[in-house]
C-alpha atoms as a printed R data frame, in Angstrom:
   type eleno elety resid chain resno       x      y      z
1  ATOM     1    CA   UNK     A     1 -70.641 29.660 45.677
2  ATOM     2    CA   UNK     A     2 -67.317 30.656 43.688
3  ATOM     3    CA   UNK     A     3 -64.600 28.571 43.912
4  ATOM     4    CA   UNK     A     4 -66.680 25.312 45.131
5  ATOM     5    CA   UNK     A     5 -66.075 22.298 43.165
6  ATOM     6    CA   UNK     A     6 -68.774 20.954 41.248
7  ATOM     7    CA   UNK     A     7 -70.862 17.603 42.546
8  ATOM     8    CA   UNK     A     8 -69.321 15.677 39.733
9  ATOM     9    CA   UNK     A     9 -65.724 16.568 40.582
10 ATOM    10    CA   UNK     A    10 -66.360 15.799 44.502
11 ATOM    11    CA   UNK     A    11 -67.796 12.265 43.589
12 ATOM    12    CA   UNK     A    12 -64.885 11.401 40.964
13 ATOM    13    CA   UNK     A    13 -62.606 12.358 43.659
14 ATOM    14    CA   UNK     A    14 -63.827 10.151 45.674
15 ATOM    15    CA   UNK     A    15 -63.567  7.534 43.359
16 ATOM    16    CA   UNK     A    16 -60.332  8.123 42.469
17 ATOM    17    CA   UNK     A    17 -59.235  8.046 46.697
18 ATOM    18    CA   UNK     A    18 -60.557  4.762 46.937
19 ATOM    19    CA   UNK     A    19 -59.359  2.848 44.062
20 ATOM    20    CA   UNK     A    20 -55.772  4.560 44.647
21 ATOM    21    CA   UNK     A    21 -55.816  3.831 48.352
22 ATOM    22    CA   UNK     A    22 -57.147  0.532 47.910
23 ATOM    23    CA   UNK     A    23 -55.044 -0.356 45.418
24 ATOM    24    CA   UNK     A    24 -51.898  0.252 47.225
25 ATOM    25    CA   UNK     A    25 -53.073 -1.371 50.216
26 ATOM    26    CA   UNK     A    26 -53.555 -4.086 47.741
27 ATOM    27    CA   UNK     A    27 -49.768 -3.868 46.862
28 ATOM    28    CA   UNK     A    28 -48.709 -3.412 50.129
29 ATOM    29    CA   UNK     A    29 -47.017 -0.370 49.405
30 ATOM    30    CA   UNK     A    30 -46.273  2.285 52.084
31 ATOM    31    CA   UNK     A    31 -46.969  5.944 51.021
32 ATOM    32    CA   UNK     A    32 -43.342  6.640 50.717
33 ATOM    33    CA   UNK     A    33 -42.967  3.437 48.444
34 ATOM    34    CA   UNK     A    34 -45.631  4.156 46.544
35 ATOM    35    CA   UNK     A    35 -44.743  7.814 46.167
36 ATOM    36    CA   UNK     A    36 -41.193  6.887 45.228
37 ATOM    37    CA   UNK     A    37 -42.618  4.698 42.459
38 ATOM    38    CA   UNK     A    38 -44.722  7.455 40.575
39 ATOM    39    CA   UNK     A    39 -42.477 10.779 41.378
40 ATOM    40    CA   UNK     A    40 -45.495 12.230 43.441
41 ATOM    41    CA   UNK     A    41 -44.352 13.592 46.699
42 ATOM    42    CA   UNK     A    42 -45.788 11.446 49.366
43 ATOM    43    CA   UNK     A    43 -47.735 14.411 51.142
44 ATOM    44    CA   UNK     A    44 -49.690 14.805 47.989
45 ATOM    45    CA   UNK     A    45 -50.142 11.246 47.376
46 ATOM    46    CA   UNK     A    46 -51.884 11.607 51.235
47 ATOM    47    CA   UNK     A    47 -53.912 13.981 50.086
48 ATOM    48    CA   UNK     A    48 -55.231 12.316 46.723
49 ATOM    49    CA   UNK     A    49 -55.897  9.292 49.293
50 ATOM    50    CA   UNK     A    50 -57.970 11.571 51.513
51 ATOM    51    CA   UNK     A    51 -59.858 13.040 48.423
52 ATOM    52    CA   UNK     A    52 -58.674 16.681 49.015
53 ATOM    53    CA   UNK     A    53 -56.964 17.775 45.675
54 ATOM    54    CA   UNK     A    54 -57.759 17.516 41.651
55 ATOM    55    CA   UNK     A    55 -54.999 15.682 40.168
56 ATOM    56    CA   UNK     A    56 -53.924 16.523 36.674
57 ATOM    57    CA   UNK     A    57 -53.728 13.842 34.235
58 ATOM    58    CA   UNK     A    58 -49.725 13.415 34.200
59 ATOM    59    CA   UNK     A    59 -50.236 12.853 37.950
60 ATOM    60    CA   UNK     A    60 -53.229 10.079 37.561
61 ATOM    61    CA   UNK     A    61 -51.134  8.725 34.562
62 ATOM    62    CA   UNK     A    62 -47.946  8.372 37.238
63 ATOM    63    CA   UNK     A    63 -50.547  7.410 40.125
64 ATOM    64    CA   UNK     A    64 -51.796  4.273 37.488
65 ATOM    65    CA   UNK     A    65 -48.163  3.490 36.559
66 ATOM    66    CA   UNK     A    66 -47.401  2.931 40.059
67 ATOM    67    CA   UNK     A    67 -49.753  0.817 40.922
68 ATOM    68    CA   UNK     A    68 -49.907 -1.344 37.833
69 ATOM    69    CA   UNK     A    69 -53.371 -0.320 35.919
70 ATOM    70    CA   UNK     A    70 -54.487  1.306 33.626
71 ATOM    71    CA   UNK     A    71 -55.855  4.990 34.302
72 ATOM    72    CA   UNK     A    72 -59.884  3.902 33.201
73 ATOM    73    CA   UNK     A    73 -59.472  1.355 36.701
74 ATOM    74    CA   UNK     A    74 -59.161  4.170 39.073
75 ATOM    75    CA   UNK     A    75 -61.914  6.398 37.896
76 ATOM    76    CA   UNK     A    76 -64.199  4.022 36.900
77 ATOM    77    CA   UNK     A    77 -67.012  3.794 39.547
78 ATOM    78    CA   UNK     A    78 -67.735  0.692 41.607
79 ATOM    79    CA   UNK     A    79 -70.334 -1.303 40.240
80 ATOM    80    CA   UNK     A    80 -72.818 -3.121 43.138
């Protein structure tokens, strides 16, 4: 199983999809706003949305900058 992403990554991804997707949606910022905003191309932003890459920290640091929290807000799991 080389090259599979561990269970924790997968679910943090997830995490992070939601609260950036969310968030924007929130801000009612397009992709191409929102990606003009934080310097991330707006394919990749897509894909971060759709939970299908790792992001490095200087990307979740521009991610939180764009959307006007801190970095702990999107990867902090949803409480019920």
């Amino acid at each position: 199983m080389s090259g599979a992403a561990p269970p924790a990554s997968i679910s943090l991804r997830r995490v992070l999809s939601r609260k950036v997707r969310r968030r924007r949606e929130q801000m009612q910022l397009t992709l191409e706003t929102a990606s003009a905003r934080s310097g991330v191309h707006w394919r990749h932003w897509q894909k971060i949305e759709a939970g299908e890459v790792n992001v490095t920290l200087e990307t979740l640091a521009r991610l939180a900058k764009a959307l006007d929290v801190h970095v702990y807000v999107l990867l902090r799991p949803e409480t019920l």
